[in-house]
C-alpha positions in Angstrom: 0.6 5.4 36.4 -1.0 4.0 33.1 0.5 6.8 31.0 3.5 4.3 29.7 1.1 3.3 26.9 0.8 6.8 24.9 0.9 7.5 21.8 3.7 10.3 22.0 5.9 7.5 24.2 6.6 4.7 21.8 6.2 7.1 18.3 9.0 9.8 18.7 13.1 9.0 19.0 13.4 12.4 19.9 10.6 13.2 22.1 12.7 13.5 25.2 14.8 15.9 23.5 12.0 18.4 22.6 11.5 17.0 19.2 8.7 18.2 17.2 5.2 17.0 18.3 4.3 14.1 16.0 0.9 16.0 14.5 3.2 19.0 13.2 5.5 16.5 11.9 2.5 14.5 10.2 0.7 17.3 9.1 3.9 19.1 8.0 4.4 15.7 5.8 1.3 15.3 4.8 1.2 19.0 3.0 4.3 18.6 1.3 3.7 15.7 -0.2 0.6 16.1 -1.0 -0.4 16.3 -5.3 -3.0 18.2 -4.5 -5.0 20.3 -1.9 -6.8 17.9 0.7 -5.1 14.9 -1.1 -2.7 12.6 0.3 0.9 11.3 -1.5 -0.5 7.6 -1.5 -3.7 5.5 -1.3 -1.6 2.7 1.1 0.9 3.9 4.2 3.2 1.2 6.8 2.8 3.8 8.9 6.4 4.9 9.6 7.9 8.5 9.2 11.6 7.9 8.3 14.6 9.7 8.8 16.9 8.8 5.5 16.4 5.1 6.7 15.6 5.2 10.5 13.1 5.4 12.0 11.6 8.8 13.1 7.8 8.0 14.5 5.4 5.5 14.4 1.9 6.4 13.4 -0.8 6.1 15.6 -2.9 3.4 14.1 -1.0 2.2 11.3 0.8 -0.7 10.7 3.9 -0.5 12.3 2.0 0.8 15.8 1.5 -1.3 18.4 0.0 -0.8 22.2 2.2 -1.4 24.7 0.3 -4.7 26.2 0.9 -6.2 23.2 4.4 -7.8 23.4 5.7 -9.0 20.7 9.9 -8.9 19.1 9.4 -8.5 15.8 7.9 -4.8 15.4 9.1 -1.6 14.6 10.2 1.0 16.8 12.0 4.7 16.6 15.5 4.6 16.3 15.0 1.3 14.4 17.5 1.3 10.9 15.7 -0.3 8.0 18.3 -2.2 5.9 16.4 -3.8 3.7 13.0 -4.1 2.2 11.8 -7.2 1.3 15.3 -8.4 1.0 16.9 -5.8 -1.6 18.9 -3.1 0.6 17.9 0.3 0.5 19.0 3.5 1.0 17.5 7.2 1.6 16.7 7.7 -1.9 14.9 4.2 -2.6 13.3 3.2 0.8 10.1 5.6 0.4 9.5 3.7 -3.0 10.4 0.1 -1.6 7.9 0.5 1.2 5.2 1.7 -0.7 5.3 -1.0 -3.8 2.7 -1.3 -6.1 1.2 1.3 -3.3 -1.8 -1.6 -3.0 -3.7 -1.3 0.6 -3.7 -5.3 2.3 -0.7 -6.3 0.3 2.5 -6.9 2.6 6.0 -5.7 3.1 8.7 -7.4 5.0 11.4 -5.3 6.7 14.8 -6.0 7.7 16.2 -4.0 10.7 19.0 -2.9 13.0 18.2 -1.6 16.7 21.3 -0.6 18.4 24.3 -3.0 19.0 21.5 -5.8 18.4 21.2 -8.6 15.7 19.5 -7.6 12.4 15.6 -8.8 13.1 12.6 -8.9 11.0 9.1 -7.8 10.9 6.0 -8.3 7.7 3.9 -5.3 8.1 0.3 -5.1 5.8 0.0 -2.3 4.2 -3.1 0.0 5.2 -4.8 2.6 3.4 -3.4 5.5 4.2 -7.1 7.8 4.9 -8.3 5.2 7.4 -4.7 5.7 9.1 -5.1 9.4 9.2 -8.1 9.4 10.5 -7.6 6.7 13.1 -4.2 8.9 14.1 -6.3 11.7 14.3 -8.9 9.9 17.0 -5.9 8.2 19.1 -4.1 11.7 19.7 -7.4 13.0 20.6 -7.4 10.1 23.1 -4.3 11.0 24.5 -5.0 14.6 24.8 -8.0 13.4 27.6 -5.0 12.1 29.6 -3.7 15.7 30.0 -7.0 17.5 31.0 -8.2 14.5 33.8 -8.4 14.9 37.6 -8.3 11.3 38.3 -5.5 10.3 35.8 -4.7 6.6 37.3 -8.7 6.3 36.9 -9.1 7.6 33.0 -5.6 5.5 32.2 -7.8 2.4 32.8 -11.1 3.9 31.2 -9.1 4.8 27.9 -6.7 1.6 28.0 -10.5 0.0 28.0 -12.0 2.2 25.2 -9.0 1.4 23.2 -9.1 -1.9 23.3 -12.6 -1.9 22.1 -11.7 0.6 19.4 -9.4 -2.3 18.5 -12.0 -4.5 17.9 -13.8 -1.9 15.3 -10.6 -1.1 13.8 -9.1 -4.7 13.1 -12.6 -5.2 11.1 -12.7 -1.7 9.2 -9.4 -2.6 7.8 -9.8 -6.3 7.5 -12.5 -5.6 5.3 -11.4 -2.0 3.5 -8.1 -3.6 2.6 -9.8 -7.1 1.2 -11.8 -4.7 -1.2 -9.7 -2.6 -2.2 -7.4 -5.5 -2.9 -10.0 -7.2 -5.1 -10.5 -3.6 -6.9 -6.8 -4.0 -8.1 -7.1 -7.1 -8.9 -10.1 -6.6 -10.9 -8.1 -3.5 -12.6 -5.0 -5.5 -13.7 -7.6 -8.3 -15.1 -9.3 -5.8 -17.0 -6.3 -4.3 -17.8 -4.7 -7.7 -19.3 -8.2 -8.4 -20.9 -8.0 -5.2 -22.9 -4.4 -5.6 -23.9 -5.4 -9.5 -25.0 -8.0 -7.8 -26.9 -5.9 -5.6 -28.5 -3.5 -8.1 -29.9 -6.1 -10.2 -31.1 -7.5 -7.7 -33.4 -3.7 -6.4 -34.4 -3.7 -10.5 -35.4 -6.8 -10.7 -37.0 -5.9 -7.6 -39.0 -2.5 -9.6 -40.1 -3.7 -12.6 -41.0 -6.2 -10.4 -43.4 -3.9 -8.6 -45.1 -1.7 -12.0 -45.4 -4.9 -13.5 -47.1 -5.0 -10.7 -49.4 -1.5 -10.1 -50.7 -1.7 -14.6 -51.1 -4.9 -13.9 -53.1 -3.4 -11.3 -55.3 -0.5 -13.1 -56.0 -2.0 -16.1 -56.4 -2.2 -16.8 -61.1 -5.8 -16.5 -62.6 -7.2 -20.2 -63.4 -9.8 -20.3 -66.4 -13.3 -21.0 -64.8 -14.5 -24.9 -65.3 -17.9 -26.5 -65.1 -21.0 -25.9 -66.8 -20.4 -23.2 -69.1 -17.1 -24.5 -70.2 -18.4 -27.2 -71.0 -21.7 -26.4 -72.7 -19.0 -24.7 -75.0 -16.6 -27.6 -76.1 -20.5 -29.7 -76.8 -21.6 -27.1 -78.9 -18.6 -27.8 -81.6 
């Protein structure tokens, strides 16, 4: 059967063990952290629930997930031990900072890893807004949850493994284009940011150089007026 490509199969280390589900977990996360009712902890996510530095779950849509037909060595998966991010090493109290950065959806992070008894490898995950990954986690568990209630499993594995690949599609686009924007909002804000700052000391200069004038001016001895009236004076003798 089809089924090898869930979402529950490549996201939990300790699935087989009767681990919690990965929406409690996520949802658990999500409230804790959260600063506020209904908020969420960040505006950007890699998509990776750790345990101190390994790898707990991968989250269903974001940037660390990956379907099953796509084969490629350098992702992330549970069990995974992240030594370093973007080559400083990290440990449980500084990895939740080093992946998020400047927290900046479309800006990237490179990971340094050890799986098992296997040579440290790499993988550059873009950062993705962390609402469109929630919501897209949201709609591939939903997926998933079709494969439990169908008759004809072997038949919906292929209808779904098709669906997803067009969801793909739509996806790949919505965060192409969400991430570019909100990338050029942060740029704009540190521009404007600099711009103000620039501002700033220009007037704390202009400011300076006026008081200089004045205290030069002050200082500076009287001189007897010359010219007309002067002399109109000495011709009057």
């Amino acid at each position: 059967r089809g089924a090898g490509w869930r979402a529950g199969s490549e996201m939990s280390a300790s699935e087989k063990g009767g681990g919690l589900k990965l929406d409690h977990v996520v949802t658990g996360l999500r409230a804790k952290h959260a600063p506020k009712e209904g908020g969420l902890p960040a505006k950007s996510t890699c998509g990776i629930v750790l345990d101190g530095v390994v790898v707990s779950i991968i989250v269903p849509g974001g940037p660390a997930w990956r379907h099953p037909w796509v084969t490629t060595e350098d992702h992330v998966a549970p069990g995974d031990i992240i030594r370093m991010v973007d080559g400083e090493a990290v440990d449980r109290k500084t990895i939740i900072s080093k992946l998020r950065g400047e927290d900046v959806p479309g800006t990237t992070v490179k990971l340094t890893m050890q799986r098992g008894e296997e040579a440290k490898h790499e993988c550059i995950l873009e950062r993705a807004s962390m609402r469109s990954t929630m919501n897209l986690k949201d709609l591939y568990l939903a997926i998933d949850e079709m494969r439990g209630v169908a008759s004809d499993a072997d038949q919906l594995d292929l209808s779904v493994t098709n669906l997803l690949k067009k969801i793909d599609t739509v996806v790949e686009f919505e965060r192409s284009t969400g991430t570019k924007l909100l990338h050029h909002v942060h740029e704009l804000e540190v521009a404007l940011t600099a711009g103000e700052q620039q501002r700033s000391d220009g007037a704390a200069r202009v400011d300076t150089l006026e008081h200089e004038v004045a205290t030069l001016r002050s200082a500076a001895p009287s001189v007897p007026p010359t010219g007309g009236a002067a002399g109109a004076a000495g011709g009057g003798g």
